[in-house]
C-alpha positions as CSV (number, residue, x, y, z in Angstrom):
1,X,38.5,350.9,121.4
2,X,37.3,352.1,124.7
3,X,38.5,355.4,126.1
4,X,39.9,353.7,129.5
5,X,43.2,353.4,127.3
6,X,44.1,357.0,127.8
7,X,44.9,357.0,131.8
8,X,47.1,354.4,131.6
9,X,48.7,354.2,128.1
10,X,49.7,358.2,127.1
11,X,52.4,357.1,124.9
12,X,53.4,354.2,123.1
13,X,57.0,353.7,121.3
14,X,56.8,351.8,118.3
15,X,59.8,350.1,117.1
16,X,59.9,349.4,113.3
17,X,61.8,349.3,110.0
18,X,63.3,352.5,108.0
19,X,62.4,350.9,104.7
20,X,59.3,349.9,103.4
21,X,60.1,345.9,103.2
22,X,59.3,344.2,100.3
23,X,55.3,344.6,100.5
24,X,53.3,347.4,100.5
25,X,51.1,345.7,102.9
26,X,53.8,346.7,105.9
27,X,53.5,351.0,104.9
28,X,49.4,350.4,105.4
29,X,49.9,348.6,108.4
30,X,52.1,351.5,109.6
31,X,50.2,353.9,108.8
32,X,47.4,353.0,110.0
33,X,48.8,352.3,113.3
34,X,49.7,356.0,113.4
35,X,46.2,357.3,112.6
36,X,44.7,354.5,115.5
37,X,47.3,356.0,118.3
38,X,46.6,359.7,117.6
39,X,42.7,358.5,117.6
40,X,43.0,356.7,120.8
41,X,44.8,360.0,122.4
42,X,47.8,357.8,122.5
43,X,51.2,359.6,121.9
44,X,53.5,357.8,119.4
45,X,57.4,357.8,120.5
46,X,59.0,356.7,117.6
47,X,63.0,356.4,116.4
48,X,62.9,360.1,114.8
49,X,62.6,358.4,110.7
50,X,61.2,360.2,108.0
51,X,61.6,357.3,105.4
52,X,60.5,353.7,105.3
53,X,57.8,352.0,108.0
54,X,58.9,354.7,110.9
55,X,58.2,357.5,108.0
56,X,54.5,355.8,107.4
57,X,54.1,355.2,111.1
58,X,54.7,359.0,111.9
59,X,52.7,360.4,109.1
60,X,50.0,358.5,110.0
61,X,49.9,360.1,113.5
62,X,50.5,363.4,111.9
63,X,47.7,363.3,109.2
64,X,45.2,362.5,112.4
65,X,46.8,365.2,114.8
66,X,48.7,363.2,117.2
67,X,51.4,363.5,119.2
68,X,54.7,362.3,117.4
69,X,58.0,362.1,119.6
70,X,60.8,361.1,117.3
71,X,64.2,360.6,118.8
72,X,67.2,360.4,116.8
73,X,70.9,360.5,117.2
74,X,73.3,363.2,115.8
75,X,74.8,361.4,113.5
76,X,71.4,359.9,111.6
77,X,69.9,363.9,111.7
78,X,73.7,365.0,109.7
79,X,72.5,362.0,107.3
80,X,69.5,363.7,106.5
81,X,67.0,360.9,108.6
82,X,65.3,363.0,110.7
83,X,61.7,363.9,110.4
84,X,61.8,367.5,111.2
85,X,58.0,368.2,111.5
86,X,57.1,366.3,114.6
87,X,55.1,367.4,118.0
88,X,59.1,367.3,119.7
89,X,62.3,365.9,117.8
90,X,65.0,365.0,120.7
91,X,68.5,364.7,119.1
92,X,71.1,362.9,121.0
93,X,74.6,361.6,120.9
94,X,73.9,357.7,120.6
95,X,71.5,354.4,120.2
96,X,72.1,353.7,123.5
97,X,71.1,357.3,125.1
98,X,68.4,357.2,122.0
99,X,66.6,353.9,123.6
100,X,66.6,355.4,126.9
101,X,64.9,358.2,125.9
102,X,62.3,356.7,124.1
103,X,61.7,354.8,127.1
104,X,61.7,357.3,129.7
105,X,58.7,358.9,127.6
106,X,56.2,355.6,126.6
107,X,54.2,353.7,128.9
108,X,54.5,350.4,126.8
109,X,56.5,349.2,123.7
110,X,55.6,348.0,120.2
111,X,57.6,345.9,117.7
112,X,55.9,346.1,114.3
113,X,57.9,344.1,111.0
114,X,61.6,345.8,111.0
115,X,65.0,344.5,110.9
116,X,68.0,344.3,113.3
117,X,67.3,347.5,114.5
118,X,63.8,346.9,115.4
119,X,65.0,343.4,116.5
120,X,67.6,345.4,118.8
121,X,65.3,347.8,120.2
122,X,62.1,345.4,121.5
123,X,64.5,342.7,123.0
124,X,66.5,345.3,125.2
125,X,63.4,346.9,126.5
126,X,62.0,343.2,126.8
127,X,65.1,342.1,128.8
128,X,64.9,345.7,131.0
129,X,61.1,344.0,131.7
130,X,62.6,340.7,132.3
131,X,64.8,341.9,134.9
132,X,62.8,344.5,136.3
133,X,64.2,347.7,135.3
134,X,60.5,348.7,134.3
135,X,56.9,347.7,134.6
136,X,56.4,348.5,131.1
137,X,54.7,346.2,128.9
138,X,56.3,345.0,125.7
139,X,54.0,343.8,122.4
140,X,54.8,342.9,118.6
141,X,52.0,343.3,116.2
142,X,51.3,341.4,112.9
143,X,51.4,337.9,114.3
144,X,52.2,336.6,111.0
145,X,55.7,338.5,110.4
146,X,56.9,337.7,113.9
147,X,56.0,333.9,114.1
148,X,59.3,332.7,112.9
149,X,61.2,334.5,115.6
150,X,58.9,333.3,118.1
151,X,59.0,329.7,116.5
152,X,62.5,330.5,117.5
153,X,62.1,331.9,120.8
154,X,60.6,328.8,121.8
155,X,63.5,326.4,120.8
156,X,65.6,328.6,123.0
157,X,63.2,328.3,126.0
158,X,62.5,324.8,125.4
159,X,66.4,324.4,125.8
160,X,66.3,326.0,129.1
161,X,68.1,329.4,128.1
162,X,64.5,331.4,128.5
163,X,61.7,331.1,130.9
164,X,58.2,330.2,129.8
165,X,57.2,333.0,132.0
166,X,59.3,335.7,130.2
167,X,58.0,334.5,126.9
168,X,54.4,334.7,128.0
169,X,54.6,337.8,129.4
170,X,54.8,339.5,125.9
171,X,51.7,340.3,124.0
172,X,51.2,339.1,120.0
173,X,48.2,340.2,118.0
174,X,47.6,341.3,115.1
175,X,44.9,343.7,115.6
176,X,45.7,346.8,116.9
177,X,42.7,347.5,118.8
178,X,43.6,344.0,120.7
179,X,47.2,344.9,121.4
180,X,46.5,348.5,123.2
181,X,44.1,347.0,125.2
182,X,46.3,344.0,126.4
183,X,48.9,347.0,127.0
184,X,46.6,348.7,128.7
185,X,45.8,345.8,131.3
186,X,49.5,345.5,131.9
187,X,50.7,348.4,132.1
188,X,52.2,349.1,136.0
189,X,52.5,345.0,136.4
């Protein structure tokens, strides 16, 4: 990956699943997203996890010396949830002040194989995008996993409830390496 990444993308908040799914496939994939960021000199904001894809993603970073930024609420840290050995570990009072958090510290956003959560997460920072709360640009990786939901998101454009221009604008690849740099080329427009 080429080093005119780090100007432009300095952090990166990843949105994915706090279990493991059902292949083993989805913790590599995780974690080796983790190791690439911290590589790269890319910051990872992440949701705060220690178990599952976000505990993967995180320890990935860790294990390779990056910068990890988890951001959690009160009420998942009193569950026990938290990662407790990251770079910074913001605690706050809810999801919502949680999202806008992450935000406020990542250049771009990434939605790797998750659930509602995950689901949640990329489409608000998506529609922020859409209606031009931010510049930020918003990706999913692992092509495969998300084509059903954009299968989807096309029905609902095709029947005139979302714009071909809004579904363009976000980025799916399935190499990571491909993803930051489309990020990076984005990033401000």
């Amino acid at each position: 990956m080429s080093s005119d990444l780090r100007p432009t993308v300095k952090r990166i908040a990843v949105f994915t699943g706090s279990t493991s799914g059902t292949s083993p496939v989805f913790a590599k994939l995780a974690y080796s997203v983790g190791e690439e960021l911290a590589a790269n000199g890319i910051g990872l904001v992440y949701g705060g996890g220690r178990a599952g894809l976000m505990g993967a993603l995180s320890q990935g970073a860790l294990d390779a010396g990056g910068e990890v930024i988890g951001v959690i609420p009160q009420a998942m840290v009193e569950r026990e949830w938290a990662r407790t050995d990251v770079t910074v570990l913001r605690v706050c009072d809810s999801m919502h002040e949680r999202k806008a958090i992450m935000a406020g510290y990542a250049d771009a956003f990434v939605a790797m194989p998750g659930g509602l959560g995950t689901l949640e997460e990329i489409f608000e920072v998506w529609t922020w995008r859409q209606l031009g709360f931010h510049r930020k640009p918003v990706g999913f990786l692992n092509e495969e996993f998300w084509q059903p939901l954009f299968n989807t998101l096309q029905g609902i454009a095709t029947a005139g409830f979302l714009s071909k221009a809004t579904l363009d604008d976000v980025i799916v690849h399935d190499n990571l390496c491909d993803i930051l740099e489309e990020l990076s080329r984005r990033v401000g427009t």
